[in-house]
C-alpha positions in Angstrom: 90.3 -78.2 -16.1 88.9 -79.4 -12.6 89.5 -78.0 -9.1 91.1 -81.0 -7.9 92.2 -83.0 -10.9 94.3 -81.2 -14.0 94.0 -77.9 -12.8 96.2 -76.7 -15.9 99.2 -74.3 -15.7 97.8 -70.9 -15.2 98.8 -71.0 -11.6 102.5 -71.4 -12.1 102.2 -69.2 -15.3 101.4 -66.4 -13.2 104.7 -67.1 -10.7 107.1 -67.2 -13.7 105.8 -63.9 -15.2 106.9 -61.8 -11.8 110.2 -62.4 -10.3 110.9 -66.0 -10.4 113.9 -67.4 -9.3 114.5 -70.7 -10.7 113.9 -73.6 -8.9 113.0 -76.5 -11.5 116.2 -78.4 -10.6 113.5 -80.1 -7.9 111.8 -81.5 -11.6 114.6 -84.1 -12.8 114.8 -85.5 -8.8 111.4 -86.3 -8.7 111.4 -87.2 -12.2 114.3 -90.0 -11.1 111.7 -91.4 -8.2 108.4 -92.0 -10.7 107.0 -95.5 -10.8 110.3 -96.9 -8.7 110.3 -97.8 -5.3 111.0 -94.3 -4.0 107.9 -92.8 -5.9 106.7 -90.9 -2.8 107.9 -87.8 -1.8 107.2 -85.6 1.0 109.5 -82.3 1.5 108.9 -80.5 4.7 110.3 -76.8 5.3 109.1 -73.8 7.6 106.5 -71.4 6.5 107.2 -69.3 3.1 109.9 -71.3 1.9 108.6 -71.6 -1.2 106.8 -75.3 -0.8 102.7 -74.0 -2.4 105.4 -72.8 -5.7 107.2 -75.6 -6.0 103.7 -77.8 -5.7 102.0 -75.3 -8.3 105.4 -76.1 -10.4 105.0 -79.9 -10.6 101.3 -79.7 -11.3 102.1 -77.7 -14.6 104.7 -79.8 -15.3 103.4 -83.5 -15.2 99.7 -81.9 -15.8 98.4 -84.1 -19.3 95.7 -81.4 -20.0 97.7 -78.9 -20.9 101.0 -78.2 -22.6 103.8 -76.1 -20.4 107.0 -76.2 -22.4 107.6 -73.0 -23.2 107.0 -72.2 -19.6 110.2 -73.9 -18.6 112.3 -72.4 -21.6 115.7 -71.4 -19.6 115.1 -73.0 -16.9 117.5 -76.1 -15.8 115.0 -78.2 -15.8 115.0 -78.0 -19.3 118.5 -79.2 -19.6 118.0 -82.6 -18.0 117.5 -86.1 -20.1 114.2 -86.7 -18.5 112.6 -83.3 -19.5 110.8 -84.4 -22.3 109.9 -87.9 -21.3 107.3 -86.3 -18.0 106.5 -83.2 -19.3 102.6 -83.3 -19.5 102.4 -86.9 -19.3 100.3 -87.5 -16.5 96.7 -86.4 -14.8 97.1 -84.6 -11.8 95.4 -84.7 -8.7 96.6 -81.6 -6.5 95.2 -80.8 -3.2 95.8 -77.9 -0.6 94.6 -79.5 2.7 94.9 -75.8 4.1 91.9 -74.9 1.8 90.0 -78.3 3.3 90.9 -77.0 7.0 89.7 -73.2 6.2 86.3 -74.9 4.7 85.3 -77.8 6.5 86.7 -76.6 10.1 83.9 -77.1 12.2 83.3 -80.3 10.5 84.3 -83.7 12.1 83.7 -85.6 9.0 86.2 -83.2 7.0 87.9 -86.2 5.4 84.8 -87.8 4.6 83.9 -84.7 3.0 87.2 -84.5 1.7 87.6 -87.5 -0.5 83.4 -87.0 -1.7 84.9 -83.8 -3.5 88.2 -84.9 -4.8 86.2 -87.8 -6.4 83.3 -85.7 -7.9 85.5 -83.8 -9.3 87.6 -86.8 -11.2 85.0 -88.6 -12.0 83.8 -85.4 -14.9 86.9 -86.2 -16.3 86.3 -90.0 -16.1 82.4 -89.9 -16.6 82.0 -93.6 -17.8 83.8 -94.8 -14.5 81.3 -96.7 -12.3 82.1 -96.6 -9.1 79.6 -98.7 -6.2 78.0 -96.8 -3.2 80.6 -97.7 -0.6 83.8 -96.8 -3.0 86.0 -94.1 -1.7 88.6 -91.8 -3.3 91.1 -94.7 -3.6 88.8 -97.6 -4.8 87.9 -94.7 -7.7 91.0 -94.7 -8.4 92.2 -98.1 -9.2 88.8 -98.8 -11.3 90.3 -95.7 -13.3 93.7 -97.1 -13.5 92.8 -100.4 -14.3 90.2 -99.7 -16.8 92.2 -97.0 -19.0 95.9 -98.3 -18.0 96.6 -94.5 -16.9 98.8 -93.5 -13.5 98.6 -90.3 -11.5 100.8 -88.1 -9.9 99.3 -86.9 -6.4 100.2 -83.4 -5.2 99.0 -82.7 -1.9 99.9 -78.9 -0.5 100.3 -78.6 3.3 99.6 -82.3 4.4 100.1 -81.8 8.1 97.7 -78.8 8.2 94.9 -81.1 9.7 97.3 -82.6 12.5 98.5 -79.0 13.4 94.7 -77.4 12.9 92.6 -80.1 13.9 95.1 -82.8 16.2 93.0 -82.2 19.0 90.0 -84.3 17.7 91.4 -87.9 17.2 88.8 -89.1 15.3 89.7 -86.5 12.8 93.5 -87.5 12.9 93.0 -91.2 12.8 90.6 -91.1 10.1 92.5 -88.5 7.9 96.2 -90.7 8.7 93.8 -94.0 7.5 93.2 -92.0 4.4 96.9 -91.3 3.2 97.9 -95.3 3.9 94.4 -96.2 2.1 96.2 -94.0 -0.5 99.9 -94.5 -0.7 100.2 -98.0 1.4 97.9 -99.9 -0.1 98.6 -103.1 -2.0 97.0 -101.1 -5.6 99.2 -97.9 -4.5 101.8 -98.8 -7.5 99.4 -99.9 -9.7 97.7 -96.3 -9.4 100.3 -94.0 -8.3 103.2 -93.2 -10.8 104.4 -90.2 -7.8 103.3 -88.8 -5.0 104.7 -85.2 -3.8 103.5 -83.7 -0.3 104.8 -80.8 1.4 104.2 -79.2 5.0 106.0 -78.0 7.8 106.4 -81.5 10.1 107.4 -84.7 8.4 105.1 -87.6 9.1 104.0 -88.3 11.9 105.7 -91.2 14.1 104.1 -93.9 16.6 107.0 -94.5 18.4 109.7 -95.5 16.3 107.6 -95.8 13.3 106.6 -93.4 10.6 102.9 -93.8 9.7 104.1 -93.4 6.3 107.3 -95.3 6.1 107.3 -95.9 2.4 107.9 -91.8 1.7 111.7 -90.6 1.3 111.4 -87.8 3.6 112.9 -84.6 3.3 113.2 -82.1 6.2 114.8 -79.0 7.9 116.9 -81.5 9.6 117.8 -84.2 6.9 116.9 -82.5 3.6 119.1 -84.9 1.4 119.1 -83.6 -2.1 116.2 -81.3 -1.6 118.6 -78.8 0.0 118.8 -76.0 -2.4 115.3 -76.7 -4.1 113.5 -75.0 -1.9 114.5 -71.5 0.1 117.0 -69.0 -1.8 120.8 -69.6 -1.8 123.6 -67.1 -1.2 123.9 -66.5 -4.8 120.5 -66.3 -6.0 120.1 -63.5 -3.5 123.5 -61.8 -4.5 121.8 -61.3 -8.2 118.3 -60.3 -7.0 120.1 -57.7 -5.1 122.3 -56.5 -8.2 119.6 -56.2 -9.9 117.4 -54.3 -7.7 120.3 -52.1 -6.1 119.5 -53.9 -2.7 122.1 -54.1 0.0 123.5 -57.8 0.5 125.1 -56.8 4.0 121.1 -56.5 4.7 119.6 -59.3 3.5 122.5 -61.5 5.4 121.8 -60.1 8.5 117.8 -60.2 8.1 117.3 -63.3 6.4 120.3 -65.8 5.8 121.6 -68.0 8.7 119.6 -71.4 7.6 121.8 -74.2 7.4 119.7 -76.8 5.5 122.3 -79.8 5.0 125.2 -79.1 3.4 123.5 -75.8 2.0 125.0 -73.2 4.6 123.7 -69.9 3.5 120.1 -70.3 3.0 117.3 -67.5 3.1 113.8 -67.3 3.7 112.6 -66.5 0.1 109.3 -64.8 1.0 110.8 -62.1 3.4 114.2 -61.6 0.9 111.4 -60.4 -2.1 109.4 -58.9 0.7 112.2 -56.7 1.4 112.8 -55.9 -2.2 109.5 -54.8 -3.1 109.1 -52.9 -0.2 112.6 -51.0 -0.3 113.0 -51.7 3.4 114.2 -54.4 5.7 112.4 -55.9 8.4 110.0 -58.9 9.6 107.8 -60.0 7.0 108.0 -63.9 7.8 105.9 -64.8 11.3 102.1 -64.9 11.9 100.1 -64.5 15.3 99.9 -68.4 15.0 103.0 -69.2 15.0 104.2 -66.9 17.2 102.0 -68.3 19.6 102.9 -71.4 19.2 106.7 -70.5 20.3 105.4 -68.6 23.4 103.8 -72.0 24.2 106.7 -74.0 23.8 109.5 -71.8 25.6 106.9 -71.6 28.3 106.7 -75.0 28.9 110.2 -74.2 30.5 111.7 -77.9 30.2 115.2 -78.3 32.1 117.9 -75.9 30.5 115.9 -74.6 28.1 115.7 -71.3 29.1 119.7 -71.4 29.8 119.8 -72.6 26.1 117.6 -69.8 24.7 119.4 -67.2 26.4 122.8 -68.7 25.0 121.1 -68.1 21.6 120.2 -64.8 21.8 124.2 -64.6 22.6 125.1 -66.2 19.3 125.7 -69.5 20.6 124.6 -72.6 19.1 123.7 -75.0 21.9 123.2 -79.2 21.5 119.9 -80.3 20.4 118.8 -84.5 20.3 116.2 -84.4 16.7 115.3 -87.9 16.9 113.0 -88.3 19.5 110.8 -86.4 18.3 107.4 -87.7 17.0 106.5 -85.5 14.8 103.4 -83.9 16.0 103.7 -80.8 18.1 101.0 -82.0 20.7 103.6 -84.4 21.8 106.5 -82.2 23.3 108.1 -84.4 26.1 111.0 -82.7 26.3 113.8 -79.6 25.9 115.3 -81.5 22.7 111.5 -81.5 21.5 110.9 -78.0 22.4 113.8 -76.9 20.2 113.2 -79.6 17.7 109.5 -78.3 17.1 111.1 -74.6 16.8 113.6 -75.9 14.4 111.3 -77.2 12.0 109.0 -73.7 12.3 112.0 -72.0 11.4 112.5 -70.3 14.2 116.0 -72.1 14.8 118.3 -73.0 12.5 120.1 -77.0 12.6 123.5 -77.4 11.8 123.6 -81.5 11.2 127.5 -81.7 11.4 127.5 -81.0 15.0 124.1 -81.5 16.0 123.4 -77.7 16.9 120.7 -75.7 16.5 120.8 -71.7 16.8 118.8 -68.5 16.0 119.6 -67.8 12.6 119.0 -64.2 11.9 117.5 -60.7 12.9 114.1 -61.2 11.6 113.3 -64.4 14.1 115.5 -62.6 16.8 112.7 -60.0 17.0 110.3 -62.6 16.8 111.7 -64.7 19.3 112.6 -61.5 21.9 108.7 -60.6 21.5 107.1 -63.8 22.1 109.8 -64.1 25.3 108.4 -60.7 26.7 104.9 -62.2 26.4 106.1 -65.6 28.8 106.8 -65.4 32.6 110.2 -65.3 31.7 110.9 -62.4 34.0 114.2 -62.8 34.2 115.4 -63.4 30.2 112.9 -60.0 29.7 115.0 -58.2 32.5 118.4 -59.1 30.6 116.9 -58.1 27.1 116.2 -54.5 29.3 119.6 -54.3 31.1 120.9 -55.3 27.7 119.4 -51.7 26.0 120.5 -49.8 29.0 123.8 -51.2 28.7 124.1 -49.9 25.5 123.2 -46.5 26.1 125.7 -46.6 29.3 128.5 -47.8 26.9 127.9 -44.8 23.8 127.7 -42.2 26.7 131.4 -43.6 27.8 129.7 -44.1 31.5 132.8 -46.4 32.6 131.1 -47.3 35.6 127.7 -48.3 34.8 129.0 -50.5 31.9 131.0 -52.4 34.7 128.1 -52.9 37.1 125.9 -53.9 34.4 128.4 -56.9 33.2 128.8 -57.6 36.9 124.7 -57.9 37.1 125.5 -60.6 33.6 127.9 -62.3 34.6 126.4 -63.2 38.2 122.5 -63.9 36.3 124.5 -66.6 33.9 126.6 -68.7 36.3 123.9 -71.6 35.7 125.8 -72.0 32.1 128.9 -70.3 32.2 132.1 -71.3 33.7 133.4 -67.9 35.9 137.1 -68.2 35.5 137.1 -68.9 31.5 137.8 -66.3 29.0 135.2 -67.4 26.9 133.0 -67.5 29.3 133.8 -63.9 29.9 133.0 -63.5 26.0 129.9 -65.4 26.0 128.8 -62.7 29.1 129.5 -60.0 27.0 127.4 -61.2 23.8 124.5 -61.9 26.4 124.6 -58.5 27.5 124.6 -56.9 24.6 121.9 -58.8 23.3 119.3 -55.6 22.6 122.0 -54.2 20.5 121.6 -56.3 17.8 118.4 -54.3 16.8 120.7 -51.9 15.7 124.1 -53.2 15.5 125.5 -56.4 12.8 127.6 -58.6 15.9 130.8 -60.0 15.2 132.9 -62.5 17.7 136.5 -63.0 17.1 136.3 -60.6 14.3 139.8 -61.0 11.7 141.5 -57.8 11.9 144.2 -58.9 9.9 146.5 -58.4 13.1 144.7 -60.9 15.6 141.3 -60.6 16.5 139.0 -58.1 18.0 137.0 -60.1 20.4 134.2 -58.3 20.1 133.0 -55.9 16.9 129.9 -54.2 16.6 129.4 -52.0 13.2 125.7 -49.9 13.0 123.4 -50.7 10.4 122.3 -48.9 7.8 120.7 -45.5 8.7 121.5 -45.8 12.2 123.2 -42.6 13.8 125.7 -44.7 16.3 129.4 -45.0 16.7 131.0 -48.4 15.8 132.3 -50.5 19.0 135.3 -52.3 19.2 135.3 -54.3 23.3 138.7 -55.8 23.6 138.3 -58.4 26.8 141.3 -59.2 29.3 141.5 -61.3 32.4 143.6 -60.5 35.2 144.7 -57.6 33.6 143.6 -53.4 33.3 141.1 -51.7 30.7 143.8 -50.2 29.7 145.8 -52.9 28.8 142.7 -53.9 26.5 142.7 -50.5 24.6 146.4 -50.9 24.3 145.9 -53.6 22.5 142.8 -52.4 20.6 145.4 -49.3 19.3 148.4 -51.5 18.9 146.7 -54.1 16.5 145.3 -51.4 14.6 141.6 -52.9 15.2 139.9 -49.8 14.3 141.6 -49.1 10.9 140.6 -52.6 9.8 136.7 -52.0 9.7 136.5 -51.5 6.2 132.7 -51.6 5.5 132.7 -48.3 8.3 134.2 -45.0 8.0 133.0 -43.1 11.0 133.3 -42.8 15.3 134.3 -45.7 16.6 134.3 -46.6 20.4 137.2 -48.7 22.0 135.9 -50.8 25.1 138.3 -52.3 26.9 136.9 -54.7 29.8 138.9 -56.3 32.3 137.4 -59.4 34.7 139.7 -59.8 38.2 139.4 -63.3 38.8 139.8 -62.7 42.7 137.3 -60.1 43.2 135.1 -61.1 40.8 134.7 -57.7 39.2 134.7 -55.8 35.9 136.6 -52.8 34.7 135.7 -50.4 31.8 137.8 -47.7 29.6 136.3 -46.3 26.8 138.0 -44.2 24.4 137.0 -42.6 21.1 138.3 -42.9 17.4 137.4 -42.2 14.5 138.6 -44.0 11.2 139.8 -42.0 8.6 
């Protein structure tokens, strides 16, 4: 067992003993790709998503030094017809550039350094290889190949982690992007490669139009293809982790779901779900002080309309977003569409590919994204996440007048995206101004009462000591006609999931003066 080369199984031995959630149906696509022309691979989601387990996965599954059946018994993989004809069939090489970055960082010869220990380390298990001084990792290779007939399955963990670590130096970049076409371009890459499988957070890097790499199938946040539900947890494999743990699903939804990753709607961010099992408590497990700097970077670059678009966010809103200028390397952001294309594949926005949207998918990267905003010179979107907190307060102390003036305040800050005399502009105001409540409050807009729709329906989460609202919005009309209509739909009766006080808002815009009224009322659901 090497370090590089047939590492063995232990790795994903030790995932399957804890609380694995089965993802082997990722083994009978790649097995479909192997020694065809769409051999290589390279599947690209945001941080804890689950890529380093799937990797660790493959390599004890093709891995010829050891023998991992019964460590797929159950699984779907098991089921498929090419099960059997991979399992353990192949050496594999498997990499973690990560680990490369961590150890060689100060080193501008890191791929250099790189490929001298990936080919020590083959060459013990092929000692009567002769390989001439100038050979590097691919010319040992193909002397392998050709002399024992054999293939290999390349692995390789975090492949962008030099570009995003080290894509200042270009001598570093160029010479570590000559390496992967020395490897997988070549005119011997067939004859030595029966797969190649990478993973990372950007796909491959493009010059101009082309990708460096333009013989990989690419699979991304953006166009995942099959690869959907291979990696992150769906809706139902979080319902049955939280049956079985006595977790609350209303929760994890509002945490961690929101990722629409092709036509997989429902997806959660697998690290932060099991996070908030094992610690019996919900909160943000996902982001790092890296990335998190990285999105205060790229919000601050403050590109036309993007902080309009990021404010529409925090509303709820999904807003248009162009993916396919992008080059893939976050050094190169020329643009708003960038900005929010970079922040899509860090998963700090979701994409919905049917209309070209992207939008912040749950609470766990709203608190992320509302703390590295209060850390810009975004003065302005900080001020409206404040008046958004005292807005609340104003509203649960039923002070009808400060809850007016505040929206007055919102709705004059927003004209730059929202169109005065529309009612849902008027709706859009209101989910801006309440942004801060969604620290404590689950948010829903047109919200199916069974007898219309409340516009506007905010139920506490769990273990916080507030009323229910229910804002009812009218134009051209009174408050009170609002919380007529609030008590004559019977909104309040239909919040089933809440038993408790409920407040009835009913807001009124005057489209000649410009100005908002308030009522508030209580009631409480019995």
């Amino acid at each position: 067992m090497g370090l590089y080369i047939n590492k063995g199984n232990q790795a994903f031995r030790d995932i399957v003993a804890h609380e694995y959630v089965d993802k082997s149906s990722l083994i009978p696509i790649i097995n479909a790709t192997l020694n065809s022309e769409s051999r290589y691979s390279c599947v690209t989601r945001c941080r804890r998503f689950g890529k380093s387990m799937a990797a660790k996965m493959l390599c004890a599954y093709y891995d010829k030094s050891c023998n991992s059946g019964e460590l797929f018994k159950g699984l779907e993989a098991e089921n498929a017809d090419s099960f059997l004809t991979y399992l353990n069939q192949y050496h594999v090489i498997c990499l973690d550039m990560s680990e490369f970055t961590t150890r060689y960082r100060r080193e501008r010869d890191i791929v250099s350094f790189i490929q001298q220990d990936v080919m020590s380390d083959i060459l013990d298990v092929f000692p009567e290889t002769k390989v001439k001084e100038r050979d590097d990792l691919m010319n040992c290779l193909y002397r392998i190949s050709e002399n024992t007939g054999e293939r290999f399955i390349m692995i390789i963990d975090e492949w962008d982690a030099i570009l995003r670590e080290m894509g200042d130096d270009e001598y570093i970049t160029t010479a570590y992007v000559d390496l992967l076409r020395r490897l997988f371009k070549g005119v011997s890459s067939n004859e030595v490669f029966a797969g190649a499988y990478l993973t990372g957070i950007l796909p491959i890097k493009r010059y101009n139009t082309e990708s460096a790499l333009n013989n990989f199938c690419e699979y991304s946040m953006i166009r995942p293809g099959k690869m959907a539900t291979t990696l992150g947890f769906t809706y139902d494999e979080v319902v049955s982790l939280c049956k079985k743990h006595g977790a609350d699903m209303a929760e994890m939804e509002s945490w961690y779901d929101g990722y629409r990753i092709g036509k997989a709607s429902h997806m959660f961010n697998p690290y932060s779900v099991i996070k908030a099992i094992n610690m019996e408590s919900y909160g943000s497990y996902w982001t790092t002080t890296s990335a998190y700097d990285s999105v205060r970077t790229y919000i601050e670059m403050n590109f036309d309309g993007l902080k309009d678009d990021v404010i529409r966010m925090f509303a709820g809103e999904s807003v248009d977003v162009d993916t396919t200028e992008f080059l893939n390397d976050m050094r190169i952001v020329r643009s708003k569409d960038d900005v929010l294309t970079v922040l899509i594949h860090l998963g700090y926005l979701a994409y919905d590919s049917e209309r070209q949207q992207c939008y912040i998918p749950n609470k766990e990267v709203a608190d992320e994204m509302n703390k590295a905003i209060k850390a810009t010179s975004w003065a302005s979107v900080a001020k409206t996440l404040q008046d958004s907190k005292s807005l609340l307060a104003a509203t649960i102390a039923g002070n009808e007048e400060a809850v007016a003036r505040t929206i007055d305040v919102a709705h004059d800050e927003n004209t730059s995206i929202l169109s005065y005399n529309d009612e849902n502009s008027l709706a859009c105001v209101l989910t801006i101004a309440y942004i801060w409540a969604r620290n404590e409050y689950i948010i829903h807009r047109e919200y199916a009462t069974g007898k219309g729709y409340a516009d506007l329906v905010m139920i506490p989460r769990r273990n916080v000591e507030k009323p229910a609202l229910i804002i009812e919005l009218k134009f051209n009309h009174t408050a009170d006609t609002a919380i007529d209509q609030i008590k004559r739909k019977q909104y309040p009766a239909k919040i089933a999931e809440y038993t408790g006080e409920v407040l009835l808002v009913g807001i009124n815009y005057d489209r000649e003066t410009k100005q908002h009224t308030c009522k508030i009322e209580h009631f409480r659901v019995k």
